[in-house]
C-alpha positions as CSV (number, residue, x, y, z in Angstrom):
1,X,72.5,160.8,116.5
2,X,75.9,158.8,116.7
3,X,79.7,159.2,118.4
4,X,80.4,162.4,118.6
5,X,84.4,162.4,118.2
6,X,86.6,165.2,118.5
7,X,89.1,165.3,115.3
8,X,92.0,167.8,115.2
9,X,91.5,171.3,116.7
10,X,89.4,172.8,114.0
11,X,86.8,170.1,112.8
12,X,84.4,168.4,114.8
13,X,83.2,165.4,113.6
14,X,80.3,162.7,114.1
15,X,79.2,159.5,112.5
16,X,75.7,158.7,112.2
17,X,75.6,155.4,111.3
18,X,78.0,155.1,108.5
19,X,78.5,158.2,107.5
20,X,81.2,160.7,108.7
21,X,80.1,164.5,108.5
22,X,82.7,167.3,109.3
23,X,81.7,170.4,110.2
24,X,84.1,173.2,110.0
25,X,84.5,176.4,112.1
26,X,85.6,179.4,110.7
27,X,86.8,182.6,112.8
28,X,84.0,184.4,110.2
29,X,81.0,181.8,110.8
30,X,78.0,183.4,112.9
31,X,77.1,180.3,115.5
32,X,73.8,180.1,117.8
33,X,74.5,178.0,120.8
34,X,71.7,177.1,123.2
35,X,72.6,175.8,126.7
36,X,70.0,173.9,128.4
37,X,70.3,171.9,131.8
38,X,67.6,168.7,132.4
39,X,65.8,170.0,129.6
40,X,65.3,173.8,130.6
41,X,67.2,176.2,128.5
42,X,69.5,178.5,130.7
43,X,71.5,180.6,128.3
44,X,71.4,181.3,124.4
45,X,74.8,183.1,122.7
46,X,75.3,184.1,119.1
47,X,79.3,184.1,118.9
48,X,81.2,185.0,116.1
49,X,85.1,185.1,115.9
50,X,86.0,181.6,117.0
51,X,87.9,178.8,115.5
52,X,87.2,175.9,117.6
53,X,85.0,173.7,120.1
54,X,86.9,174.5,122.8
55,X,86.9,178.4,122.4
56,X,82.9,177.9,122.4
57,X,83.1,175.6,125.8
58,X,85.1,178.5,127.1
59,X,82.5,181.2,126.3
60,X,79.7,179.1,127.5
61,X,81.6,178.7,130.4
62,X,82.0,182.4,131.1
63,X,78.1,182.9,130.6
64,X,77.0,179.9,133.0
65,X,79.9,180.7,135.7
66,X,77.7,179.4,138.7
67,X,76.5,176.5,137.1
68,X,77.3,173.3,137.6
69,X,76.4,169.5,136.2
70,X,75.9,168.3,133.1
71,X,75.0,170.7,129.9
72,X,73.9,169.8,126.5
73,X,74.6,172.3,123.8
74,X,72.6,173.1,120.6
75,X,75.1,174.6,118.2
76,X,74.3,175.5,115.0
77,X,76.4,177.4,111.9
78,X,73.8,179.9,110.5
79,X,76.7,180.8,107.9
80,X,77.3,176.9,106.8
81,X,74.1,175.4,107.5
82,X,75.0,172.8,110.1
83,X,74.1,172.0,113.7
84,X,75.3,169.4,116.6
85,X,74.6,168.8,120.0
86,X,77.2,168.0,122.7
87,X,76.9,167.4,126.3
88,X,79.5,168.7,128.7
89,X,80.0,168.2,132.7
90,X,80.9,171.1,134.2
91,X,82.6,170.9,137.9
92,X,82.5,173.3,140.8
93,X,85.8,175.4,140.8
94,X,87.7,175.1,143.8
95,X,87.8,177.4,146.4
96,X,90.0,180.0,146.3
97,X,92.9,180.1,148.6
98,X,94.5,183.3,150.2
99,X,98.0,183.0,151.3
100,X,99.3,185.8,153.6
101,X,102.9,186.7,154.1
102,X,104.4,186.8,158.0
């Protein structure tokens, strides 16, 4: 499928071969993400309202809180007619750490 290279906050962008194809996000765009882990999917979302990649990481990441390893995310603009895939690594969160006052 190519590079997949991040460009400015708003457009994502990959080349296939020679070719460079943006794909824009608008805040009124209906998007169908599907979340799948080693080939099993574990979550689909239909979002709506967001402007960027990284506001669609975060709502994945809300949805797959206990999850953790690598993702690979099936996105695709209903409204424009476009779809990517992306993988992502997600991390276990750090432990939480109470402090107490003496």
């Amino acid at each position: 499928m190519g590079n997949i290279i991040a460009h400015d906050r708003y457009y994502l962008c990959h080349t296939i071969k020679n070719y460079m194809i943006m794909a824009t996000i608008l805040t009124s765009d209906i998007l169908y993400a599907t979340i799948s882990q080693r080939g099993t999917a574990i979550a689909s979302l239909t979002l709506s309202g967001v402007s960027s990649i990284a506001e669609i990481i975060n709502r994945i990441k809300s949805v797959v809180k206990n999850t953790i390893g690598m993702l690979t995310i099936n996105l695709r603009n209903g409204t424009q007619g476009w779809r990517q895939q992306r993988n992502i690594i997600l991390k276990p969160r750090p432990r939480a750490v109470q402090l107490t006052l003496f």
